[in-house]
Each structure stands twice: as structure tokens, then as C-alpha cells.
N, C-alpha and C positions, 0 to 999 in steps of 0.2 A: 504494500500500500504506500503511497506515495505522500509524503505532508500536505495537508489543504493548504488555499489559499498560496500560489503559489504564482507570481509573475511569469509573464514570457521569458524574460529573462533569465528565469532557473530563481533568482532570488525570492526568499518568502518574503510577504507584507510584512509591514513594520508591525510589531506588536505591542501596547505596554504590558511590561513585567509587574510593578504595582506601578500607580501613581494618584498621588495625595495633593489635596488643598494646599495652598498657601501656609494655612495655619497649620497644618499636622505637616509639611515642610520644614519647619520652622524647629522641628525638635526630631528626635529618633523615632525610632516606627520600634513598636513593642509585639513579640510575638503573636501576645494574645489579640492583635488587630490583625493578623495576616486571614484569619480564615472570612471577614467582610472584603478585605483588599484582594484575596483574591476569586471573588464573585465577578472582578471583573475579566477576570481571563475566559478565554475564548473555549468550551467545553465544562469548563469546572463551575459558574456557576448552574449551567444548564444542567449538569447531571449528577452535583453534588449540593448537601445541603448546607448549611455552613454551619451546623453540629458536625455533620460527617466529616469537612474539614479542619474543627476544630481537634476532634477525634483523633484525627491523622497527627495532627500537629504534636498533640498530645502523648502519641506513642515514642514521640521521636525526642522530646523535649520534655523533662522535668518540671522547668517554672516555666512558664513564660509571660511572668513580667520583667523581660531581661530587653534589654533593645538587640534590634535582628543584627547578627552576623555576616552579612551578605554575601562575603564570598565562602563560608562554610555553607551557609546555607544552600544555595547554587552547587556546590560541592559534593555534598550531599547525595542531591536528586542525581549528578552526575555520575557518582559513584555506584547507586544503583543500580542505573543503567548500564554502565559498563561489566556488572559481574553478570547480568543477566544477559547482554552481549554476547560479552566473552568467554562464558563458561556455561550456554546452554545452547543458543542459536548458534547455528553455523554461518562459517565466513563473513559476510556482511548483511547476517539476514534482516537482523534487529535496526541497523543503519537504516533499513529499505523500507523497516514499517513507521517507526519515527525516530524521533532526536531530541537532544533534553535543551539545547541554546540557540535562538535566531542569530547566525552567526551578522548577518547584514542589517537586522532591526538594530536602535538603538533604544536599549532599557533606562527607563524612566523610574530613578531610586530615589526616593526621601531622603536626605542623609540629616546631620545635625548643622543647622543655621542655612542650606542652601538645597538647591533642587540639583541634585548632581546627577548627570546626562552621560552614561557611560557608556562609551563605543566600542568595536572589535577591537579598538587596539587596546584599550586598559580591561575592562570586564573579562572579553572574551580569550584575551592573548596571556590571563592570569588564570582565567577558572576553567578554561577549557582544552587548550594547547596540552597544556604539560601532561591531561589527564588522556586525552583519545591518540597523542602522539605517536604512543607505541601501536595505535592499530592503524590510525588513518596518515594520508602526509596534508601539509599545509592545504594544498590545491584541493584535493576530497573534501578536506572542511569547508572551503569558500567556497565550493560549488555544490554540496548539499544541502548547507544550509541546515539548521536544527532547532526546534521549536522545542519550546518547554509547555507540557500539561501535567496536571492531575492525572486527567484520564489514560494520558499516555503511561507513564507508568503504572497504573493499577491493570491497566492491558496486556503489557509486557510481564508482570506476575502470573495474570491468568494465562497464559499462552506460555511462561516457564513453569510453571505446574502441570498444564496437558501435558508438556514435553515430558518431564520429569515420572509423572504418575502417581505423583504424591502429594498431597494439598498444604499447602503453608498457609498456619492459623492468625500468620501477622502478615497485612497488606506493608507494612514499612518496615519489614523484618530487618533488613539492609541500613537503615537507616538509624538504629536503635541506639550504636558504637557515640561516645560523645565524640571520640577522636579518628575518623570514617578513613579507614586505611583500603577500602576497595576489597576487602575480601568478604569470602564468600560468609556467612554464618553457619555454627557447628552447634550440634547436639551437645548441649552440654552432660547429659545422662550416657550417652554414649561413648564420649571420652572418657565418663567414668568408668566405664564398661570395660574397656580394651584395657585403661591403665592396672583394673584388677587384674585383667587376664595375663598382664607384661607379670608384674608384681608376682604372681602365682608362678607360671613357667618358668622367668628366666631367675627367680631370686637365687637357685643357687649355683648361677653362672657367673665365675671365677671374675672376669672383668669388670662385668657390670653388677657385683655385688656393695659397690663406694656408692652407686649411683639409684638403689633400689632401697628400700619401694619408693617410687615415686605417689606424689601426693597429687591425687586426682583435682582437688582445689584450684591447683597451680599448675603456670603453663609447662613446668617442666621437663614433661613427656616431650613438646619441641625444638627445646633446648638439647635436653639430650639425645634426640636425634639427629643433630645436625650433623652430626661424627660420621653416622653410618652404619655406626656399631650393631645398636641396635634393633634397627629394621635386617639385617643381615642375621642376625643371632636368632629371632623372629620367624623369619623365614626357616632356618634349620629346626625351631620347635613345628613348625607348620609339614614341612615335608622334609625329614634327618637324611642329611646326607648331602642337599642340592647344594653347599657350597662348601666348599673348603676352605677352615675356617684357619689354615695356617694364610691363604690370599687374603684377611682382612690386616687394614691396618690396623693398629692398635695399640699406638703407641702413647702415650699421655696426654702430649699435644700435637697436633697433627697441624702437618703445614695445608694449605689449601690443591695442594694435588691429590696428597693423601687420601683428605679428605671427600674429594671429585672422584678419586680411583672407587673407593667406599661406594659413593651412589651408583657408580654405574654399575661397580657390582650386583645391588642390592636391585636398582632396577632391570636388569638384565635377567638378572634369577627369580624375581616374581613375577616376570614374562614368562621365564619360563615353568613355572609350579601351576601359572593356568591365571594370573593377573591380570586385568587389563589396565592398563600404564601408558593408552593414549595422550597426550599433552603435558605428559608429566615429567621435566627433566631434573637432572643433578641441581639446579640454584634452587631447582621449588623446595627442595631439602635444606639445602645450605640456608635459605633466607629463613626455614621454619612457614611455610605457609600452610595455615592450620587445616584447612580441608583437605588440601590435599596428601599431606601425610593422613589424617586419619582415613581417608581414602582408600589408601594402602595398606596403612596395619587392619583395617574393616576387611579388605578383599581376603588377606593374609590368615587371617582369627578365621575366617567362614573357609577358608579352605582347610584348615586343621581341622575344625570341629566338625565336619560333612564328610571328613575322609573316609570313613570306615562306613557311609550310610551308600553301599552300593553292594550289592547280591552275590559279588566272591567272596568278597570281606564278614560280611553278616547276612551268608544265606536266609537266615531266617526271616529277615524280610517279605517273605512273599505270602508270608501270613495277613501281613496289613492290610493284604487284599482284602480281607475279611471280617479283620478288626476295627478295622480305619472310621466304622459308628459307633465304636465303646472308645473313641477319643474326641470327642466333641469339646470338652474344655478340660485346661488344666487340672479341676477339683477331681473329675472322674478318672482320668487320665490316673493322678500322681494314688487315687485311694485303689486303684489297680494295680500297679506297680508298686506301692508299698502300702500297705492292706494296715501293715502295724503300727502303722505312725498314723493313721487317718484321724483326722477330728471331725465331729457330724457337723460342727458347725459352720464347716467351709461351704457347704450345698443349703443351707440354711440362713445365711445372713443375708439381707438385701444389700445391703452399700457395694459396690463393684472393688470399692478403692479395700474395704475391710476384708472380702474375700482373696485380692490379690493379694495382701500381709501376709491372710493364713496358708494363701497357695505357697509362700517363699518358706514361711517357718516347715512347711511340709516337706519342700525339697532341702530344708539346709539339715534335716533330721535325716535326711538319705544320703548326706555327703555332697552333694553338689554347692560347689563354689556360688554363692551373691552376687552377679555380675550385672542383677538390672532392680530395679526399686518396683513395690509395688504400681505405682504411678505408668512407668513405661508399662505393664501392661495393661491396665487400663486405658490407656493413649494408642495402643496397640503397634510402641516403636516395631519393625518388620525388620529390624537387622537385631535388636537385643531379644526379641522372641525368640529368633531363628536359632539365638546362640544358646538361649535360653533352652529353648526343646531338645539340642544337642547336646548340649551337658546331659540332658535326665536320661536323655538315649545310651551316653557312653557309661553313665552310672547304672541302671536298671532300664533293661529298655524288656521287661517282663516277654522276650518271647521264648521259645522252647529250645529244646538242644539236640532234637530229635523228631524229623518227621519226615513223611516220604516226602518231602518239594524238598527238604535239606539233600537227602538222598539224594536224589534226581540231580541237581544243579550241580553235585560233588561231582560226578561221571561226563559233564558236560566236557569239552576238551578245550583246554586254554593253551592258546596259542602263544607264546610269550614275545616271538616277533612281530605278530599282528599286534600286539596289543601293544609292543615297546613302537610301534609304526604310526599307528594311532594314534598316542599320545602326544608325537613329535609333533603331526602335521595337526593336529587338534590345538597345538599350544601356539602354533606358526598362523593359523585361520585366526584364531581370536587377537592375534596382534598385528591384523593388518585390520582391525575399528572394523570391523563389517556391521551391519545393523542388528545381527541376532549372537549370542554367544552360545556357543556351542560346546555340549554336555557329550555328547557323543558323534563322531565324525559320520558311522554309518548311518545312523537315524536323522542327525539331523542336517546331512546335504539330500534328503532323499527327494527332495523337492525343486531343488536345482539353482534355488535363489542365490544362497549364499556362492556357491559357485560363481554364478552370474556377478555377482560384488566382487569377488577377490578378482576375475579376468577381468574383471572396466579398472582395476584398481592396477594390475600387472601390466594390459594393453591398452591404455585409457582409449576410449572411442570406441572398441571393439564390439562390445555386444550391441542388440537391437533391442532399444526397451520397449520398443513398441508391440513386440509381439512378447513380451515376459508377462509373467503373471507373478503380482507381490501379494507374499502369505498374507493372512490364511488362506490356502489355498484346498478350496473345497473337492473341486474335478478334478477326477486321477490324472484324466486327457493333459489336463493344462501345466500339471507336473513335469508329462511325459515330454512337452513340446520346451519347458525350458530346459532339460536336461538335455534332448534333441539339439539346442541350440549352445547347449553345454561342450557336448562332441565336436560338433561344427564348427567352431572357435577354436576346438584343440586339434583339430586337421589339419587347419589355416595357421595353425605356431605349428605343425609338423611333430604334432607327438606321434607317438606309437601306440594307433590306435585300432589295432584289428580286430575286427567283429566285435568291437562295443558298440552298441546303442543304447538311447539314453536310457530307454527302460532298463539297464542295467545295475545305474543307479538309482533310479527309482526303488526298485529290487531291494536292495542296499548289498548288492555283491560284492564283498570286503574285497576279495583281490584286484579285481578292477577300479575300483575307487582308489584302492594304496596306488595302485598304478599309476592314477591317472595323476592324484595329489601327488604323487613325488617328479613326475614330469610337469606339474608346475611350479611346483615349488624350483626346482632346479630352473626352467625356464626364467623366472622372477629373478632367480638368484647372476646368471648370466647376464641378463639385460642389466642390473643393476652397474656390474662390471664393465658392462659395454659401453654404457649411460656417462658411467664417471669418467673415464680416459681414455676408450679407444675411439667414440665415437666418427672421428675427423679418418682415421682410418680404414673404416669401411668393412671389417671385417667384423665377422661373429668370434664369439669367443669360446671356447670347448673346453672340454676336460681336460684334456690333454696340455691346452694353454695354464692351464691354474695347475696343474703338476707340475710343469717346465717353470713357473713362477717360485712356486715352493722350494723345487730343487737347488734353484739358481741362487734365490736368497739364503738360503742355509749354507751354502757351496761358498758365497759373499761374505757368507759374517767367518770365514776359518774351519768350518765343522767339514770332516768326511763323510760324514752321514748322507744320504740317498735314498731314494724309494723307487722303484720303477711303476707302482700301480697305486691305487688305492685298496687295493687286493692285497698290499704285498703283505704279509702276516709279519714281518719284523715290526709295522706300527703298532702291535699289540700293546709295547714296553713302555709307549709313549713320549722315547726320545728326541723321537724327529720333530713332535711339533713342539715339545720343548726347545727345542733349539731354535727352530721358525720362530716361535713364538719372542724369543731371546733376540733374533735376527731384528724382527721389526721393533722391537722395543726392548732395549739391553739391558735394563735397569729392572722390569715385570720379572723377570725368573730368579729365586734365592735357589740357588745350587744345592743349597748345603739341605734345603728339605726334599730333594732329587732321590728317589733311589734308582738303583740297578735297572728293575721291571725285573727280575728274574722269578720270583714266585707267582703266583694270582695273587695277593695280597697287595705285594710291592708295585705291580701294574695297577691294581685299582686304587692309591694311592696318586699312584702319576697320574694317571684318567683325570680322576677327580680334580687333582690339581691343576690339570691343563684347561677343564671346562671352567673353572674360576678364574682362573687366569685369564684365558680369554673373552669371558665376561665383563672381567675387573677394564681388561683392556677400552672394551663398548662394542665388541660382539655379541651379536643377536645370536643366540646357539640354542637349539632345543634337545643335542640329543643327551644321551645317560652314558655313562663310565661304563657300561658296558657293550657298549654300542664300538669305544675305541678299544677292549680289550680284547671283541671277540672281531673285529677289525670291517665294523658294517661296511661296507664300500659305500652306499649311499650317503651314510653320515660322515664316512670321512672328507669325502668332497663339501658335502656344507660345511664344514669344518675348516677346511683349508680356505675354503670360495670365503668365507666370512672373516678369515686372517687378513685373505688379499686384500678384500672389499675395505676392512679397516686402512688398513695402511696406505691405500693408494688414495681414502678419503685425508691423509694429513699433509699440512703444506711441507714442500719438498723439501726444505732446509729442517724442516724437524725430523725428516727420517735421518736415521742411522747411515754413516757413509756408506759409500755402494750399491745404494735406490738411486733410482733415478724412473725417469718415464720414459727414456731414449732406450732404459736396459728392460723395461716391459716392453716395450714398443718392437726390439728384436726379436720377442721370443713373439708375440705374434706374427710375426715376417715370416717365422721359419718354423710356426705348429703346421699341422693339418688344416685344413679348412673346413674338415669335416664338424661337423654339429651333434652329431650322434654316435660318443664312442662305446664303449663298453657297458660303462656303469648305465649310459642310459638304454641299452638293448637290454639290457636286464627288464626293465618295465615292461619290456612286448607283449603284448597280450597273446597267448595260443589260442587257436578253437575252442579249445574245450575249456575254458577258463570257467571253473564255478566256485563258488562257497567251500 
């Protein structure tokens, strides 16, 4: 929607912002006269009443018989707008429906003793510049143009709630802060939440025991995460094992690489545990921006707690099929599961607020940790419930230990490659922002959409949306025809794709789908390489080219080490990409925690530390320590593809002597030109390709 009132000229009409008599000129304008003054704005008085605006006023401001602030105040509304811009609309969507400042009007402000007439260059170039600077440039501002309403921001709320799915009980939520820093606001029950949960898990981890418990009261919790430490330490109580905890730093005081090295750790590896970490970099930590860390330890906490709620783990699960009406609410729920502790009076009390007390004293008599107050659930917080119901689950989740669906499901046949395959490209889908997040790779591309997102996102332009069909998607047909258009796409990039049709995946036929996700993912992964520095060259880039890369650099930094394949089984030990890893950044490998690789033990030590390592570095890696010990060849090339892709994104005097783009540049001169070597013939599909 486009601002009313708008000139030929692109400029809006002049508007006044307030303006006052002679005589109330003559002195300060007092809060409490703003909700009559602004009755004359264009919308607000028409569709507000001037209780409703006093109301507003009210929420935001304590007294108000203070005289107006004018460029807080202006500030303010600004600030609203901008978190609700910039952290729920995309790109310039919010810009497009409106704007908080007439950049070309001149505001007409009461001041004390005179009528002072502030223009773009003092009002606007003070309260407005400095704040949209980082999104828009000077020229965007003077050619959009920005009107200030009431209604507009109460608009923009309701249209960040649709988006969001959750309803915010304060229209001037934003606006609350005396001292308006632009950030988002945060559950203050829920910080308390996680700080119990930090406080519980890590208290008796060695490091972080100077700095625990933390006091939920206080902003602490952001403070001390600014290190890294501890969303890293976090993440190993969430899934043991994903980093290696000799890659963190952790040294007392950390200088600000350290520190950088730290986040990209920590965000790298809750990409890969199943986190979604769009828009979130290393300074959002360093500076402590409070949403968005609690963002992360929220995704972090709900993946520890949900871990074990899946049918290998707790076959007996498949009881709830049948149970799932004798759990309508916590009272019935917890006198089920713990019979001995029940008190009649939890089914018996009116007040909601009085029966949640008694639902908590029920559960803290069965052992379950306090992580949320009777209040959130009467408020019905959806992230302290969730965490809520998962505690009672991992303490008594009352089901049997013995039944034939347990039976059944034990004989089921688990694939440990499919499922270590799965999980990669499952963790790879979710960190390319697609619009749904995805629980399971087979089930839920069966429909074709998400597919259709990650190829527009790999070959921007490529799909047809006009013949797509976006979920819910009710007709099987119209499944069939994006997935149809799924195949078609992957023809036209040259995969290998014999006798698939889309009904295939429809299907959900695990090997064809691996197939086809790992021919894009590699796809994706090539073009990126192609994208950064061969571009001007003309040539595609192969496997072959990123082994000759490998070799060359390792060969550069002094090592005799070498690999002829990504097959080659001496990668087991994990030296070679040690030493790469060494090659592009000479400082990232401590020797002295290196071993041999001569046991399985001593390999899966190097693993581990190679995949933190190049984590730490700011590679995107999904796969497991065991992936480099039994020597995947698929995951050794993301592996390698992700070292290069690093290093050839840093400017050239920061690499290591003996990089260069002239010494990349020969080795595609003299690869193959071939596009499809080994590793990806493997994907071929046979005839008889089934489940």
C-alpha cells in the first residue's frame, strides 16, 4: 500500500505534526495535552478516541505532566517501527505499506517562548537519519517520503502478529523501555525459564562454575554470553558430543577474535543440531542482543528436551494413539502418572491461577525441575509449556515397557546410513530459511514445495510458480505436478536422474530422494565456488577441481600428505584435513591435542576435532565424526568444498603465503571439465531403485 495523499511529484503533502495557539506556544506542551493535539492528525482523530489515545500515551509514559520530549518522543514511534520492519517483514515490505516521518513536510512544534518550525534538515537529519541509515540510503529516504500515524503503527502490530501467530496483549509493547534502544521485547518468564535450565545443567561444568547460577532478575545471562562459552557448553548438554570442547576458547579474557572464533563456533553447530540461525551473526552475541540470544538458547533447550520424544528412542509412544483423551489437562495428566502424590483439590478448585500452583506442587513432588510459574500456564506461554510437558515426559511419562507395537517397531530395520543421510540434508534444508521447517526429510518434501524453495533459492529464477501449488495442499494431483516440476529442474542442472518421477517422491522413496538431495546439495555447493572466483573464467567446477585444491594447499603449506580420492581410506585418521585445515589458517590447529588416528578412538577424537575446527573457522558443515572415520565420500567433498569455499571467501593478503587466485585459477586450467565425476555417479539412480 502506498502513503495517501501523495503529490505528483512522489512528495507527501505537508502535514502538521501538533500545532498550538499563540498562547499554548508560548510555554511547553505537556504530555497529558498530546492525546487532544493529536485529534488533529490525519486518521487518529477519525479512528481513535482521545481516551484511547490517552490510553496509548499512558502505556508508554509514567507521568505525564512532564513537558514533551520531542525528539524521544518521534524516536520512539520510530523505533517501533523499525523492529517491526526489520525483524518480521521482509526486505522493504513494511517501507511499502507506510513510514513513521514526512521527510519533505515541515513539523509545526510548540516549543518554550516560540513556534519553532523544524525542517528535514534539523528534525529529520536528527531523529530519522541515524535510525533507518543502516537499512535505507539518503536518496530512498527523500524519495519515499514517511508519514507519521497512530493508525499506522497499530497496523503494523496487527499485521506483525498475523505474521508471527501469536497475539501481543500491548499495542505499544515496543515503546514501554524509558531509554528505547530498538530492540525487540522479551519474555521476561521465559528468560527465567532457560536461566533455571542453564543453572541446572551446566552448574557443575568446571568453567562456568565462577559464573553460575546466574540470577534470573538480572541481565547476566547476556553478559555472560558474550564469550561464547556458554551457548557452546549448551549446545553439548543439548546434543553430547557436537563440538569439541578442546576448539573452544576459554581463556579468562578473551581478545575479540577469540571471542568471534567462539560465535561462529556456537553458530555453526546449532545449525547444525537442527537450529534455525537465519539473520543471526557473531556481533548479535558480542553486543548481547537480548532476543536474539534467547532465540537460540529457546531453539537449543527445545531440542534437548524433544530429543528422546521420537519412536526409536521411546517406542512406546505409539500408545498415545490411544491415550492422547486421558491427557486433556495437566490435573488428569500428572494424577495419572503419579497417582501418589494427587490432591482432589487440583480438579476441584475454580480459580485457573490456584489450580496451576497445585499442578506445579504436583510435579515438583515427582522430581521435575520449576522452570515456568503458575501464571505462564494460565497465559498459556507455548515455548515454557512445551518445556514444561517434556520434563514430566522425561521424569514419568506413565507408559508400559512391554507391548506388541514395542515388539513390532524393535524388528523394524534401521538403517544407520539413511538415517546419518537424512539428518545431514534435513539440517542443510532448514538453513537455507525455507518457509516450513522440516521434522523429517521423507515426509515432509512429499509434497514438493519445499523442494521448489531451496531450487529458486540455488537457481534463483528457475522454477514456475505459476503452475506450483503452496500447502496445504489438499489434491494428491497437484503434489504430483510440483514434484513433476521438481524432476524437470533437476534435468535442466543435469542430475542423474533415471526413471525418477515425481510420484517418486510423492511416494516418499528414501533412496531417490537421498539421491536426489545430495545432487543438490553438491550442485548448490559448486555454484557457490563458481559464484565467488571462477566466475570470469567460464568454467564449471568438479570434484576433481576441489581435490586438486586440497592437495595443492596442503602440498603449499610443507606437508607430504596427499589423497588421490575422496574414497581414499587413509582420510579415516583425519590428518589431511588437519593439515588443510592448518594450511588455510595456521594458527586454528593446536598440534599438541592431535593424535596418531591409529585406534577408532584416537580417529574419532581427530573427527571431532576437525568438524569444530572447521566450524570455529565459519564453515557450514552438517556431517558427524563418523561420516570422516568410516570415510563417506559424499561428506568428504562437503567437507573439503566448505574449507575451499571458506578461504577463497577471505581477502587475499589475509591468507596464508602461497594462496593466491592465479594458483586456483591453474588448477582449473588443467582439471577435467567434466561435471560428473565419481562421487556424483554414485547418486545414479538404477531401474529398480525402491524403499
Amino acid at each position: 500500500m502506498a502513503p495517501e495523499s501523495v503529490h505528483s511529484s512522489g512528495a507527501p503533502e505537508p502535514e502538521i505534526f501538533f500545532h498550538g495557539d499563540e498562547e499554548e506556544s508560548s510555554g511547553g506542551l505537556k504530555l497529558a495535552e498530546l492525546p487532544e493535539k493529536m485529534s488533529r492528525l490525519k486518521h487518529v482523530g477519525e479512528n481513535l478516541t482521545e481516551q484511547e489515545r490517552a490510553s496509548f500515551l499512558q502505556e508508554s509514559y509514567q507521568n505525564l505532566d512532564v513537558d514533551v520530549d520531542f525528539e524521544l518522543f518521534l524516536r520512539r514511534f520510530a523505533g517501533s517501527l523499525i523492529v517491526v520492519y526489520d525483524h518480521i517483514f521482509s526486505d522493504k515490505e513494511a517501507v511499502n505499506y507506510y513510514f513513521l516521518f514526512c521527510w519533505n513536510s515541515h513539523f509545526c512544534l510548540p516549543t518554550k517562548g516560540v513556534l519553532w518550525v523544524a525542517s528535514p534538515l534539523s528534525l529529520c537529519l536528527a531523529s530519522v537519519i541515524d535510525i533507518f541509515s543502516n537499512w535505507l540510503s539518503l536518496s530512498d529516504l527523500v524519495g519515499l517520503g514517511i508519514i507519521f500515524c497512530t493508525k499506522v503503527y497499530l497496523k503494523l502490530q496487527a499485521l506483525a502478529t498475523e505474521r508471527r501467530g501469536s497475539g501481543a496483549k500491548n499495542a505499544s509493547a515496543f515503546l514501554k523501555s524509558p531509554t528505547s534502544t530498538l530492540l525487540h521485547t522479551i519474555s521476561e518468564s521465559e528468560k527465567a525459564s532457560y536461566v533455571a535450565h542453564i543453572n541446572n545443567y551446566l552448574a557443575e561444568d568446571e568453567f562456568l562454575k565462577k559464573y553460575l547460577p546466574i540470577d534470573p532478575a538480572t541481565n547476566d545471562l547476556f553478559e555472560i554470553a558474550k564469550d561464547g562459552v556458554l551457548i557452546c557448553k549448551l549446545i553439548n548438554v543439548a546434543v553430547p558430543g557436537t563440538i569439541d570442547e578442546r576448539a573452544i576458547n576459554t581463556k579468562r579474557v578473551l581478545n575479540p577474535w577469540e571471542r568471534n572464533e567462539n560465535h561462529t563456533l556456537c553458530l555453526n553447530s546449532a545449525k547444525a543440531i537442527g537450529c534455525t540461525v537465519v539473520n543471526i551473526g557473531t556481533q548479535d552475541f558480542i553486543e548481547g542482543r537480548r532476543h536474539l540470544v534467547l532465540g537460540v538458547i529457546s531453539q537449543i533447550i527445545k531440542i534437548q528436551l524433544l530429543a528422546d520424544l521420537n519412536l526409536k528412542k521411546t517406542p512406546q509412544l505409539v500408545e498415545l494413539v490411544d491415550d492422547s483423551k486421558d491427557a486433556e489437562a495437566y490435573a488428569h495428566l500428572l494424577n495419572v502418572l503419579a497417582p501418589e502424590h494427587a490432591n482432589p483439590s487440583t480438579l476441584t478448585v475454580k480459580d485457573p491461577l490456584e489450580r496451576a500452583k497445585l499442578v506445579l506442587e504436583h510435579a515438583d513432588k515427582m522430581g521435575c525441575k520449576r522452570y515456568l510459574t503458575a501464571k505462564d500456564i494460565v497465559d498459556g506461554s507455548p515455548n515454557l509449556n512445551l518445556a514444561f510437558v517434556a520434563h514430566i515426559f522425561q521424569h514419568r511419562n506413565g507408559l508400559s515397557t512391554q507391548t506388541k507395537q514395542i515388539s513390532f517397531l524393535e524388528t523394524l530395520p534401521d538403517d544407520a546410513q539413511i538415517s546419518r543421510e537424512e539428518r545431514v540434508f534435513r539440517f542443510w534444508l532448514n538453513s537455507m530459511a525455507n518457509s516450513s521447517y522440516i521434522d523429517n526429510v521423507f515426509e515432509d518434501l512429499r509434497n514438493g514445495w519445499i523442494l521448489l524453495e531451496t531450487l529458486d533459492k540455488v537457481s534463483p529464477g528457475i522454477v514456475n510458480w505459476k503452475i506450483a501449488s503452496k500447502p496445504p495442499i489438499k489434491m494428491p494431483f497437484r503434489k504430483v505436478e510440483n514434484c513433476n516440476q521438481v524432476v524437470k529442474i533437476g534435468k535442466q542442472l543435469k542430475f542423474s536422474l533415471v526413471n525418477i518421477a515425481g510420484n517418486d517422491i510423492v511416494q516418499g522413496n528414501k533412496k531417490l530422494i537421498l539421491a536426489y538431495l545430495w545432487q543438490l546439495m553438491r550442485y548448490n555447493m559448486l555454484q557457490l565456488l563458481k559464484n565467488l572466483r571462477f566466475h570470469s573464467h567460464g568454467k564449471e567446477i568438479t570434484d576433481a577441481d576441489i581435490l586438486e585444491w586440497a592437495n595443492s594447499k596442503v602440498r603449499n603449506s610443507g606437508s607430504q600428505s596427499r589423497t588421490d580420492s575422496f574414497k581414499d581410506k587413509s582420510l579415516s585418521d583425519g590428518i589431511f584435513f588437519l593439515e588443510l585445515l592448518s594450511a588455510v589458517q595456521p594458527r586454528s590447529v593446536n598440534w599438541s591435542l592431535v593424535t596418531k588416528g591409529l585406534s577408532e578412538e584416537e580417529k574419532k577424537m581427530n573427527a571431532t576435532y576437525i568438524i569444530s575446527i572447521a566450524r570455529k573457522l565459519g564453515c557450514s558443515i552438517f556431517l558427524l565424526p563418523e561420516d570422516i572415520i568410516e570415510v563417506n565420500q559424499k561428506m568428504m567433498l562437503t567437507l573439503t568444498a566448505s574449507i575451499m569455499y571458506w578461504n577463497l571467501k577471505q581477502p587475499a593478503e589475509e591468507r596464508p603465503c602461497g594462496s593466491s587466485d592465479s594458483e586456483t585459477g591453474s588448477i582449473l586450467d588443467t582439471s577435467s571439465n567434466s561435471t560428473m565425476d565419481d562421487t556424483a555417479s554414485e547418486s545414479s539412480i538404477d531401474d529398480n531403485s525402491s524403499n
